[in-house]
C-alpha positions in Angstrom: 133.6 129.0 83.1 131.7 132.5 82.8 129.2 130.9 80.9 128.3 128.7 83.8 127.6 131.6 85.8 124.7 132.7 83.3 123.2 129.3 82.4 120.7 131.2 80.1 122.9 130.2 77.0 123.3 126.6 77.7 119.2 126.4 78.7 118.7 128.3 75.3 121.4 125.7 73.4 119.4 122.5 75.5 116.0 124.0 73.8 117.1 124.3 70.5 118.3 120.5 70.6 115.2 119.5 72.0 113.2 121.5 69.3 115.3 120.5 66.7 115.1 116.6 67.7 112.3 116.4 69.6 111.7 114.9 73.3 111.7 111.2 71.9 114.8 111.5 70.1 116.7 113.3 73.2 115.3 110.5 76.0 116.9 107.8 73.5 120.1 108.9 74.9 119.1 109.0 78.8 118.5 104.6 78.8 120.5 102.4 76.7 118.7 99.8 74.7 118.5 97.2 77.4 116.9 99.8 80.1 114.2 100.8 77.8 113.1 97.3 76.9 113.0 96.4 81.0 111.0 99.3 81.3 108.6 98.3 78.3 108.7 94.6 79.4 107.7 95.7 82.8 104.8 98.0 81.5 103.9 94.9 79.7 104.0 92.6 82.7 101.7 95.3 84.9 99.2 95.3 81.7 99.3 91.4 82.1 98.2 91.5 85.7 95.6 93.4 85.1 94.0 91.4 82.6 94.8 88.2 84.8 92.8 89.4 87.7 89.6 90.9 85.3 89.8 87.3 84.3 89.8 85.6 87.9 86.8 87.7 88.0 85.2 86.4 85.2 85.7 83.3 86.4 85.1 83.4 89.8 81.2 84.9 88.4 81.0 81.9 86.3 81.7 79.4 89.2 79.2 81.3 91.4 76.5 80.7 88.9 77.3 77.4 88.7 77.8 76.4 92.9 74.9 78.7 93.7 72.6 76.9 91.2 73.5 73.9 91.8 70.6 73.1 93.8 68.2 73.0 91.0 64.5 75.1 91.6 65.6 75.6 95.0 64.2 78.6 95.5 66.8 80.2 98.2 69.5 79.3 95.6 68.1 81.4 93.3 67.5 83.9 95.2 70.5 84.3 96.9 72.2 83.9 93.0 70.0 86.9 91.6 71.2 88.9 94.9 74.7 88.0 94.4 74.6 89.0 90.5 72.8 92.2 91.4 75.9 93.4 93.6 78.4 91.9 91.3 76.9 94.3 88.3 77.0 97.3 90.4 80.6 96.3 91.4 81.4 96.0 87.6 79.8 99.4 87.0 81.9 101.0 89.6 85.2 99.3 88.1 84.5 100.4 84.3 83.6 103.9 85.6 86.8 104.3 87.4 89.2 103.2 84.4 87.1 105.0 82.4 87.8 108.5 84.5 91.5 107.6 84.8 92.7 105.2 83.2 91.5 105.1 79.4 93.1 108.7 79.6 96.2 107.7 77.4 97.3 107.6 73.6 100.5 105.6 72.1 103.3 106.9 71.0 105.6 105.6 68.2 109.4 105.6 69.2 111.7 104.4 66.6 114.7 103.2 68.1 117.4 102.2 65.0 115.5 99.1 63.0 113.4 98.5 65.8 109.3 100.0 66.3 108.7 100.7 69.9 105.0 101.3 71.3 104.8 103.4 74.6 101.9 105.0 76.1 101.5 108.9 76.0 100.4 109.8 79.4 98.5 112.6 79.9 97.8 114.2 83.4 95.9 111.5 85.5 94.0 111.7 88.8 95.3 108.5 90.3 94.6 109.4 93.8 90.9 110.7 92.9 90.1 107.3 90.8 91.4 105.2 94.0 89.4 107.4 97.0 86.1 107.7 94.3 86.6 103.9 93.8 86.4 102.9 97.6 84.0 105.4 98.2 81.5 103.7 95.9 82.2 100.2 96.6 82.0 101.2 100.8 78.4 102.6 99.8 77.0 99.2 97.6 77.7 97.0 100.7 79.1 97.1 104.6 81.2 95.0 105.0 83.6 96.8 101.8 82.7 99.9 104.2 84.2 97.8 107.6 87.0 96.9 104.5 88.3 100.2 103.6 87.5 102.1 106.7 91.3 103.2 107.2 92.4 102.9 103.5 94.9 105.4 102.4 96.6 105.8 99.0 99.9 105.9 98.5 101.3 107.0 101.9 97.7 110.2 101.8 99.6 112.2 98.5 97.3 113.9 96.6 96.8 113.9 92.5 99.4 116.8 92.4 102.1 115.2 94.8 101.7 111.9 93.2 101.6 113.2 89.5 105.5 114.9 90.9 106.9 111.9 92.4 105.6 109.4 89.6 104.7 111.0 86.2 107.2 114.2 86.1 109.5 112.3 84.0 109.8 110.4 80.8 107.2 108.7 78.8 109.0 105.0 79.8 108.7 105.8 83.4 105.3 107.2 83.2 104.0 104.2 81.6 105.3 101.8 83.6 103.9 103.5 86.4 100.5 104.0 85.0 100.5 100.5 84.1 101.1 99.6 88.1 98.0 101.7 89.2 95.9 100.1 87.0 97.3 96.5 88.2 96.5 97.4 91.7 93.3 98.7 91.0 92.4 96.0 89.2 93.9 93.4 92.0 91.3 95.1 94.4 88.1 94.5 92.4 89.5 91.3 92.0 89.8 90.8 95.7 86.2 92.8 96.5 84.5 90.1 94.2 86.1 86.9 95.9 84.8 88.5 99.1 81.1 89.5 97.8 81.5 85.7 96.6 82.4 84.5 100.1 79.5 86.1 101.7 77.0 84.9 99.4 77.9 81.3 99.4 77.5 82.0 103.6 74.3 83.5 103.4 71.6 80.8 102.8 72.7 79.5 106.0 72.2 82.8 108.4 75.6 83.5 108.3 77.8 86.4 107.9 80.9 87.0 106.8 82.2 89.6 109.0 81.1 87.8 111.9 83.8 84.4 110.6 85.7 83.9 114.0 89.6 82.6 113.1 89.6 80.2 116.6 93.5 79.4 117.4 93.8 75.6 118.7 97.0 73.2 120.0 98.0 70.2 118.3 100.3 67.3 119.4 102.8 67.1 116.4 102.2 63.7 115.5 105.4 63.2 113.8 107.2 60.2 115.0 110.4 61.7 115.3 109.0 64.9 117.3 110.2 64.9 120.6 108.1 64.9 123.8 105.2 67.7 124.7 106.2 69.3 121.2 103.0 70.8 119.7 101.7 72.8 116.3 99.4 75.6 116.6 96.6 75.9 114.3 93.4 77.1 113.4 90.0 76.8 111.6 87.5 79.4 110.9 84.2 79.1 112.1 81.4 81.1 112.5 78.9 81.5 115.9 75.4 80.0 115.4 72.8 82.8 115.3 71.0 84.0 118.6 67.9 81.9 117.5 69.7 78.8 117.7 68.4 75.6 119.7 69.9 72.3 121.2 66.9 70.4 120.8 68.6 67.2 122.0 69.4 66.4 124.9 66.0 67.8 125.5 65.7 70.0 128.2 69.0 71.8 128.3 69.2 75.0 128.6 70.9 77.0 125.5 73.6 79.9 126.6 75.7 81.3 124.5 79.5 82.9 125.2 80.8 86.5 124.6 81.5 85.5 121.1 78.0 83.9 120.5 78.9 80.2 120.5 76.7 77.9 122.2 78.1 76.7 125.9 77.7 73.2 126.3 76.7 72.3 129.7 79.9 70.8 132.2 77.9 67.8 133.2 78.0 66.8 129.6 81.6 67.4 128.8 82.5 63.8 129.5 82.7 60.6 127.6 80.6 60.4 124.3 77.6 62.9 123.6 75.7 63.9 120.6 73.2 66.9 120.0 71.2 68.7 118.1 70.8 72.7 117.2 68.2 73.5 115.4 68.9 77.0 114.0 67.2 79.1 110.9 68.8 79.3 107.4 66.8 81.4 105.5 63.8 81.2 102.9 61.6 80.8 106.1 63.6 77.3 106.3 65.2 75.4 109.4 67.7 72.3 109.6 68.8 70.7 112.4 73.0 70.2 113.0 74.2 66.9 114.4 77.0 66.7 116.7 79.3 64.0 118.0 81.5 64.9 120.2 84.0 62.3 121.7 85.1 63.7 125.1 86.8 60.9 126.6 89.0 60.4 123.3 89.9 64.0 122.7 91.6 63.7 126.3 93.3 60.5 125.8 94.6 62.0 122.8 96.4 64.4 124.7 97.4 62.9 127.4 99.1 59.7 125.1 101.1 63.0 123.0 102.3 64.3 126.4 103.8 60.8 126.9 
């Protein structure tokens, strides 16, 4: 027992072992077999999604050349395609840069447990929180709408590289790995994700549109199941974007266009009833114009509801 009051001699015994053995040798004992190769398998796993999204990526480019161009010399195509490629470079810059700062920063280790060869990457000290803030910061200043995007982001609950290099890297090599491993998954899950939006906007744009200004409009639906019982309804919803200030109804000629607070076009009351059709003429880029039909049936949108109330 006296020696536990002066712990210096086991401490000086625990550094001999671990000189003598060597930090591989002595974590061998902390996880059995089985833990180790969950860990490893996991590490695997989070190397696998990362990959998987760098490859949605490449894909999702290689449909947007192919739907953006699919319009032959049209000349606002390829414009809008060159515009789109230009911004999709720069966000490819910014990615590489970033795993290149942080994430490249790693060696592997040779662990030989009994027959068996295991590979695990040697962390050394990473800036995780740094690559994630520097990351955001340059995508927010390439375009606006990533700036509207990450406007509140916080990493990791606001810990710092220090705090988060305590809670997730002051450990083992199998822990740290499978750790590192989940940063660069997440990272690589929001390029990923900034792409498919940069995508969404440009396939918007020839048309005057803009993403950020996408209304999600909720709307009430009879359930048309025949075994529903009375007045039971679905709620739903369609995304839909507000013509642009410049916008026209053309026919019926003479009516006045007015737009609501969240810049749709009003359609006069007197022409809420039965049948109608019109026609807004509204700008879509390229110094072009098109004209949008619609047909609205009235009459039968109220008969609709009125029979599912029945």
């Amino acid at each position: 027992m006296k020696y536990l009051k002066k712990p210096h001699l086991p401490i000086f015994i625990l550094f001999v072992l671990l000189s003598a053995f060597g930090y591989n040798e002595f974590i061998k004992e902390k996880y059995t077999k089985q833990e180790k190769m969950i860990l490893i398998h996991g590490y695997e796993q989070n190397i696998g999604l990362k990959n998987i999204h760098l490859d949605l990526v490449y894909r999702l480019e290689q449909d947007a050349e192919r739907n953006l161009l699919e319009q032959g010399s049209d000349s606002c195509a390829k414009e809008n395609y060159s515009n789109f490629k230009h911004k999709i470079e720069k966000l490819e810059q910014i990615r590489i840069r970033t795993f290149d700062s942080c994430f490249n920063n790693k060696t592997t280790i040779n662990i030989n447990d009994g027959n068996e060869d295991i590979f695990v990457p040697k962390i050394n000290t990473p800036k995780i929180a740094t690559a994630f803030y520097d990351y955001v910061d340059r995508v927010s200043k390439l375009d606006t709408m990533f700036a509207r995007k990450y406007k509140d982001f916080v990493f990791e609950e606001g810990m710092n590289d220090e705090q988060i290099n305590d809670f997730y890297f002051d450990t083992d090599d199998y822990l740290r790995a499978f750790h590192f491993a989940r940063f660069e998954a997440q990272l690589s899950k929001m390029y990923y994700e900034d792409t498919k939006l940069l995508l969404r906007q440009n396939f918007v744009a020839p048309y005057g549109l803009k993403i950020e200004e996408a209304k999600d409009i909720p709307f009430i639906m009879p359930e048309r199941n025949k075994k529903a019982k009375k007045n039971e309804y679905n709620i739903s919803s369609i995304t839909a974007f507000p013509f642009d200030k410049s916008a026209r109804l053309i026919y019926p000629e003479g009516v006045t266009t007015s737009f609501d607070e969240n810049g749709f076009i009003i359609i006069p009351k007197e022409y809420r009833t039965g049948r109608q059709k019109f026609q807004v003429k509204f700008p879509v880029g390229c110094d072009r114009d098109t004209i949008f039909n619609i047909d609205i049936d009235f009459e039968g949108i109220e008969k609709f509801y009125k029979n599912a109330a029945k």
